[in-house]
C-alpha positions in Angstrom: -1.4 -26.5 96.2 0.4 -26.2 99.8 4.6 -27.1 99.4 4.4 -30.6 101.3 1.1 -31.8 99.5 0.9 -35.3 98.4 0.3 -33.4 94.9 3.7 -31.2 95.1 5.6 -34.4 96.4 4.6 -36.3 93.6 5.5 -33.9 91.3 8.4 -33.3 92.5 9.4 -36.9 92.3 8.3 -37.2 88.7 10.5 -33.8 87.7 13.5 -35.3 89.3 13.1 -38.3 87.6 12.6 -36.9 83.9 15.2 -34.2 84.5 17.7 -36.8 86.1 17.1 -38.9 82.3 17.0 -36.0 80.1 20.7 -34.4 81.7 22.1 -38.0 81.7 20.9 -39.1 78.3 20.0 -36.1 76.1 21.8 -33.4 76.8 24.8 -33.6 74.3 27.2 -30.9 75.9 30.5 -31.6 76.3 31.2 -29.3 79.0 28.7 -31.4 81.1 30.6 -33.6 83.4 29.3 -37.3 82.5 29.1 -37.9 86.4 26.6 -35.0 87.0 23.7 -36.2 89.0 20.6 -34.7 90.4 20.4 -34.9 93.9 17.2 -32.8 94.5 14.3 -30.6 93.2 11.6 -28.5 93.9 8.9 -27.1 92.5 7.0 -24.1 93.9 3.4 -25.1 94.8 2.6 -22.4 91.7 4.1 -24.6 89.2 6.2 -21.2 87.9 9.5 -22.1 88.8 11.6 -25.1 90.0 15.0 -25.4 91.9 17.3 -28.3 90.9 20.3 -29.5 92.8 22.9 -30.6 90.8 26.2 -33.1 92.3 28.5 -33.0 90.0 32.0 -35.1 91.0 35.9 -33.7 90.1 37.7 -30.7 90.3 35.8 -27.0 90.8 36.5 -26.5 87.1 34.9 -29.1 86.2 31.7 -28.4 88.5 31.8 -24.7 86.9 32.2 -26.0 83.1 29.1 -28.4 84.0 27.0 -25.3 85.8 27.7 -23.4 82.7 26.6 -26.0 80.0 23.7 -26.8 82.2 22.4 -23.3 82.2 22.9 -22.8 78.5 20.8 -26.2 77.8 18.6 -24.9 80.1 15.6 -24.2 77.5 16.3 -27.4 75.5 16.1 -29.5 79.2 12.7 -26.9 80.0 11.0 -27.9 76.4 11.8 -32.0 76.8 10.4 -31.7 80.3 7.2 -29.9 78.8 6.9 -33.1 76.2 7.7 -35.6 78.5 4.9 -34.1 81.6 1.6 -33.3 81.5 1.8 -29.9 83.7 -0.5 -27.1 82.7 2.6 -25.0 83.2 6.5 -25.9 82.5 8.4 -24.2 85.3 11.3 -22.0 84.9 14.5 -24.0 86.1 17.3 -22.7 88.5 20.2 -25.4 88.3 21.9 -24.9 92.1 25.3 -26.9 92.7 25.2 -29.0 95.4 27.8 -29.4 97.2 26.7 -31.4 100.3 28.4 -34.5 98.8 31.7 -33.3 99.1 31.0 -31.5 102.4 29.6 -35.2 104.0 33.2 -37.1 102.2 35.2 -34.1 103.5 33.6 -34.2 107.5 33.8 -38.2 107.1 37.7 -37.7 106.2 37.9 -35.4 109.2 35.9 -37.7 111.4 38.2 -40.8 110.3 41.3 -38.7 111.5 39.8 -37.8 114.8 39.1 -41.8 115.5 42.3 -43.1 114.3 44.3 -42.5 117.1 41.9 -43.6 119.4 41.3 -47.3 116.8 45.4 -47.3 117.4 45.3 -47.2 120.7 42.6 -50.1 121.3 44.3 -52.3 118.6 47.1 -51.7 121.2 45.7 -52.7 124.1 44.0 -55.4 122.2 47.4 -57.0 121.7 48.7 -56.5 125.1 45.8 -58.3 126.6 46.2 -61.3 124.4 50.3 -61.0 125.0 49.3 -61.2 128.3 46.6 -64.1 128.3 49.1 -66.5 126.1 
């Protein structure tokens, strides 16, 4: 099976789905953050292994608590995911923080701080020109 396959997508798709319930729903660790998310996976073309990309919102403590839990679940989560699929073989999970959330919120804070002098200056001149026209 060749990595961008119609075959790999969809089961890709289907992973992220099961895993994204079974994290949310199943997994009963209290060190997992309750607004952990999975933002992506993939599985090798091989079916041996899988890379999942975990968002997890708050603090870096919190993130590393929630890495933690997630890798000592991480043969409960691989034997749910065997029950819930069909696969010939369950692959062998790698749970990857993601942190592209907070890098996208933190260049959108930067972006807003770059623009609002220049928003201040046309609300500015936007008041001038109707000072002017009155």
């Amino acid at each position: 099976m060749r990595k961008g396959s119609i075959k790999n997508i969809r089961i890709n798709s289907e992973v992220h789905k099961e895993l994204s319930q079974i994290i949310s729903y199943e997994v009963k660790d209290p060190r997992i953050n309750p607004f952990t998310s999975v933002t992506d996976v993939y599985v090798a073309p091989d079916l041996k292994t899988c890379k999942v990309y975990i968002s997890v919102m708050g603090e870096q403590d919190e993130k590393e608590k929630t890495m933690e839990g997630l890798n000592n679940a991480k043969g409960m989560i691989r034997t749910l995911l065997a029950k819930r699929l069909n696969m010939r073989n369950t692959p062998e999970l790698t749970f990857i923080l993601d942190e592209s959330l907070d890098y996208g919120l933190k260049m959108s804070k930067l972006i807003d701080e770059v623009n609002a002098p220049l928003h201040e200056r046309e609300e500015n001149e936007d008041e001038e020109s109707s000072e002017e026209n009155n």
